[in-house]
C-alpha beads as a LAMMPS data file, in Angstrom:
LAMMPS data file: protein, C-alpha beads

158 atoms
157 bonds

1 atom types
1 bond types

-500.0 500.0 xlo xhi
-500.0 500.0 ylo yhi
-500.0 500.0 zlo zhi

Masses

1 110.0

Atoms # bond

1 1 1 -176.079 -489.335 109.256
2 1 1 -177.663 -489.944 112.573
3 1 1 -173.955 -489.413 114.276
4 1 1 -173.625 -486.168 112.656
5 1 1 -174.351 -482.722 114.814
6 1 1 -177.585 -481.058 113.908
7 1 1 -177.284 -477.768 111.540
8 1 1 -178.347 -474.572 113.900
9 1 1 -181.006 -472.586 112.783
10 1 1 -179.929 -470.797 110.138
11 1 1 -181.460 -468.666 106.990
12 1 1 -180.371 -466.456 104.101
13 1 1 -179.091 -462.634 105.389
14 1 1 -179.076 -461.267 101.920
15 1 1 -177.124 -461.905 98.662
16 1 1 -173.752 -459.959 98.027
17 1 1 -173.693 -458.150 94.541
18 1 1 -169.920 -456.753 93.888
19 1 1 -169.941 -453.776 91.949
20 1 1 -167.592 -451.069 90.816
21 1 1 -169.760 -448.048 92.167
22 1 1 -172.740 -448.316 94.729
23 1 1 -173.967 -445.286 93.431
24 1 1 -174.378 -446.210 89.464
25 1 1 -175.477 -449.626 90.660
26 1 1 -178.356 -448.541 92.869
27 1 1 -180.636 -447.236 90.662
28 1 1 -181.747 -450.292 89.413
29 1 1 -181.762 -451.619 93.103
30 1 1 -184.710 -448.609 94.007
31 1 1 -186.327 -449.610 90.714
32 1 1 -186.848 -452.713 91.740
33 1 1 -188.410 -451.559 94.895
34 1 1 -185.822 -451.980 97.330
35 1 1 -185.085 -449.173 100.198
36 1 1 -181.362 -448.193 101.145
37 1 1 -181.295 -449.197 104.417
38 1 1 -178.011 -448.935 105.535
39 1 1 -174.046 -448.020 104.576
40 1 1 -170.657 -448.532 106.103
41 1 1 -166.985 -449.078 105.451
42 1 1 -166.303 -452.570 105.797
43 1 1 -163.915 -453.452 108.952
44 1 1 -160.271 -452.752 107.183
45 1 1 -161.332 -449.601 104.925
46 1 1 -161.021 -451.667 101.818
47 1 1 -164.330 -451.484 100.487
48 1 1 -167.854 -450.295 101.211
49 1 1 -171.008 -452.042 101.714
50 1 1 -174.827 -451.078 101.686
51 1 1 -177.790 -453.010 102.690
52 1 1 -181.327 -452.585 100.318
53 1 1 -184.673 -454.044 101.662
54 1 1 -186.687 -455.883 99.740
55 1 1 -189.915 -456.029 101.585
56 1 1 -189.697 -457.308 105.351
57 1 1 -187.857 -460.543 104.356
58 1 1 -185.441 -459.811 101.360
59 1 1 -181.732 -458.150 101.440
60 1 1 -179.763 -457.501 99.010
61 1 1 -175.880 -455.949 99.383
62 1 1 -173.947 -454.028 96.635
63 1 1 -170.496 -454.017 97.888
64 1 1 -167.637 -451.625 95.854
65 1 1 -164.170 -451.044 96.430
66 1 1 -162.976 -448.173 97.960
67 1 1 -160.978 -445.543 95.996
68 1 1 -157.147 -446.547 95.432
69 1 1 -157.432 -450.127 97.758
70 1 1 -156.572 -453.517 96.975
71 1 1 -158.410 -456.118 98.155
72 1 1 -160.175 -459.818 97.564
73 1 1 -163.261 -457.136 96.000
74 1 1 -160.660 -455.712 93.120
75 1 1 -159.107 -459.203 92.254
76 1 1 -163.395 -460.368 91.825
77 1 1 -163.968 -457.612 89.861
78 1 1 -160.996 -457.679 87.420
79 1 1 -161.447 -461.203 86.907
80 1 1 -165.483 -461.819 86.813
81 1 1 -166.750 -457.836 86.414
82 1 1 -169.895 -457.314 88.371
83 1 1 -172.229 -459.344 89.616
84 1 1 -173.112 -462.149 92.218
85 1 1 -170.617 -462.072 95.039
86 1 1 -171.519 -463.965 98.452
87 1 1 -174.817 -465.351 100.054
88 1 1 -174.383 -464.750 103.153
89 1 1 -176.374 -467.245 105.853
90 1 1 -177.423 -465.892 109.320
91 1 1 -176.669 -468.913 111.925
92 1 1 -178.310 -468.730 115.303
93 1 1 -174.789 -470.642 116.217
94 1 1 -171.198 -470.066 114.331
95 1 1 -169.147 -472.809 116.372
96 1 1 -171.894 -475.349 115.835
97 1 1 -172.621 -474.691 111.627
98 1 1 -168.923 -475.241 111.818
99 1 1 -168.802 -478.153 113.625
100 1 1 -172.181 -479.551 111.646
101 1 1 -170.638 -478.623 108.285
102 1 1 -167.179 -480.230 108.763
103 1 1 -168.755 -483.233 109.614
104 1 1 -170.782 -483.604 106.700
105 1 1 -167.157 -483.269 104.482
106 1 1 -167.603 -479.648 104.212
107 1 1 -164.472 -477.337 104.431
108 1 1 -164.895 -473.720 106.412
109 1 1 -162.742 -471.405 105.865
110 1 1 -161.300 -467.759 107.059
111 1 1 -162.950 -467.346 110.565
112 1 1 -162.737 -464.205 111.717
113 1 1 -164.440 -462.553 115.319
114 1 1 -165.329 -458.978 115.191
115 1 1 -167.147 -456.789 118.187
116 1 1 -170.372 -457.152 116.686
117 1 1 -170.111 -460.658 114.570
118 1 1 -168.574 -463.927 114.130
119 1 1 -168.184 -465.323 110.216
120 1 1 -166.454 -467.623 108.312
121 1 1 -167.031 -469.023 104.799
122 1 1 -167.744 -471.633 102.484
123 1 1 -165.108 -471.300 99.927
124 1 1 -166.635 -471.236 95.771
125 1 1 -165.061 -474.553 95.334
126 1 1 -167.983 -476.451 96.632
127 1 1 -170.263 -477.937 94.030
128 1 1 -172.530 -475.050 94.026
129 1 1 -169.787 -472.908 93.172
130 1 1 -170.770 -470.501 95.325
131 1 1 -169.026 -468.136 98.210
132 1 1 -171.460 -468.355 101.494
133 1 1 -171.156 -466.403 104.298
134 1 1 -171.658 -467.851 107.651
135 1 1 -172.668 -464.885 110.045
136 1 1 -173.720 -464.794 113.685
137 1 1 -174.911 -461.663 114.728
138 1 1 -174.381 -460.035 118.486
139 1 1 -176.457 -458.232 121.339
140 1 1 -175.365 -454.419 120.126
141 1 1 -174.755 -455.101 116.206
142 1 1 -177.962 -453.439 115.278
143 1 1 -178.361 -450.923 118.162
144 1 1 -174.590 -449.483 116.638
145 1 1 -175.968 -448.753 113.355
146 1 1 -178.755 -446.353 111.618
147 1 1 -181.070 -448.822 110.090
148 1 1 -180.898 -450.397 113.567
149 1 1 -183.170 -453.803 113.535
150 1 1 -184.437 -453.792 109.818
151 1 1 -181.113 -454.920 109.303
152 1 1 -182.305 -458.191 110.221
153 1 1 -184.564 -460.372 108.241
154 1 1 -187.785 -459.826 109.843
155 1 1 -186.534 -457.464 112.427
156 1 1 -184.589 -459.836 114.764
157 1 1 -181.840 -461.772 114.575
158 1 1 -181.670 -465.474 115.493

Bonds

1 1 1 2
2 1 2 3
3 1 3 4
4 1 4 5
5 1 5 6
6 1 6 7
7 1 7 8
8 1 8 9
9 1 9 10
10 1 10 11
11 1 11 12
12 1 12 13
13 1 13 14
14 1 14 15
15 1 15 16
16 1 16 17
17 1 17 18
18 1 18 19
19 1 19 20
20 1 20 21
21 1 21 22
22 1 22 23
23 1 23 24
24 1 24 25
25 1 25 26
26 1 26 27
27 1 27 28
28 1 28 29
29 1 29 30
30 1 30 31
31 1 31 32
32 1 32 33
33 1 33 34
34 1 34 35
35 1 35 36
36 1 36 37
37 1 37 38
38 1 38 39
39 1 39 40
40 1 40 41
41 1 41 42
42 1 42 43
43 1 43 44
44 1 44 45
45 1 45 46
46 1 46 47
47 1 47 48
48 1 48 49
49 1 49 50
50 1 50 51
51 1 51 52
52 1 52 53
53 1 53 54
54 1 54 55
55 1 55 56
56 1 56 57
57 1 57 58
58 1 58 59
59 1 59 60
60 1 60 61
61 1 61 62
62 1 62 63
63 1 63 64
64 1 64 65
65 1 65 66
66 1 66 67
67 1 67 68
68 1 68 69
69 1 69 70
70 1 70 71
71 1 71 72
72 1 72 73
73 1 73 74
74 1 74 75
75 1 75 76
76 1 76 77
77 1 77 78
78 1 78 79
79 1 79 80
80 1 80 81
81 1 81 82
82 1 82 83
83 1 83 84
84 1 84 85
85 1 85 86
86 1 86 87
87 1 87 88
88 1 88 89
89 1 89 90
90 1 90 91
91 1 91 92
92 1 92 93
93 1 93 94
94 1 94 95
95 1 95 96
96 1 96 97
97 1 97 98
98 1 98 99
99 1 99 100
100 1 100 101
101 1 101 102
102 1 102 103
103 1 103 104
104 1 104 105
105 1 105 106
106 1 106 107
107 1 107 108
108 1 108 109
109 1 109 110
110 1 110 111
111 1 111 112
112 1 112 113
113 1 113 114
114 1 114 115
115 1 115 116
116 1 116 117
117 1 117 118
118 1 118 119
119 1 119 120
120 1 120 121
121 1 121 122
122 1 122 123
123 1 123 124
124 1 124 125
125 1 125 126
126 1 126 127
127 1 127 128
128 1 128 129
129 1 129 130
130 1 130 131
131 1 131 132
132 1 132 133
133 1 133 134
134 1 134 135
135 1 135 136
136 1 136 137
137 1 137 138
138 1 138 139
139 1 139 140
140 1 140 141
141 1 141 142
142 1 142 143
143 1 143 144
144 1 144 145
145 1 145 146
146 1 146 147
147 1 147 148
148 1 148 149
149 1 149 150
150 1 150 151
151 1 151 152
152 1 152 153
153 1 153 154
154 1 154 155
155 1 155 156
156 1 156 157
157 1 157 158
């Protein structure tokens, strides 16, 4: 292992709950405690997403389709129904995880560069089964949004 890159700093962003409805599926979210922090359109219009604070270091993301789309959030949904989607991992250092993971034997998958981000993911066939989100923030992702740094776990990014 010695010949293998080091893993980037990384840490959990928040967990990824897919639901039908963000509205039915929040009240249990502010009974638990948690504060809407945030709400967008995801980047092609086919679903929305809202972020819910858990204290300064907890996230948690109920993600729902948008009205008459099609998308990898209505094939979950009709096959599993709601529930656990993604956990999505903030890296300090996309092209390096990368790198680090596919060394170790680990496939990434659909990497995709936006203005404000850089992810890719760890496809459910892994022996977790689980879907993880790789995600490397920019300078300007929280100043274009409301919630502004409390989108980040403990107010900054890495």
């Amino acid at each position: 292992m010695a010949d293998q890159p080091a893993m980037p700093e990384t840490r959990v962003d928040h967990v990824g709950i897919a639901v039908e409805s963000i509205a039915d599926a929040e009240g249990l979210l502010f009974a638990l405690g948690c504060e809407k922090i945030h709400e967008e359109v995801g980047e092609y219009g086919e679903f929305t997403w809202a972020t819910y604070a858990l204290g300064d270091a907890s996230r948690l993301e109920l993600i729902a389709p948008r009205e008459g789309s099609k998308s990898f959030l209505t094939d979950f949904l009709e096959r599993n129904g709601p529930g656990p989607h993604h956990v999505t991992l903030e890296v300090a250092d996309l092209e390096a995880t990368v790198d680090a993971l596919e060394a170790r034997g680990i496939s990434v998958v659909d990497r995709a560069e936006f203005d404000d981000w850089d992810e890719a993911f760890v496809a459910p066939g892994n022996p977790t089964g689980t879907l993880f989100q790789l995600m490397e923030y920019h300078n300007g992702y929280a100043e274009k949004r409301e919630a502004g740094h409390r989108l980040f776990v403990g107010g900054e990014s890495l």
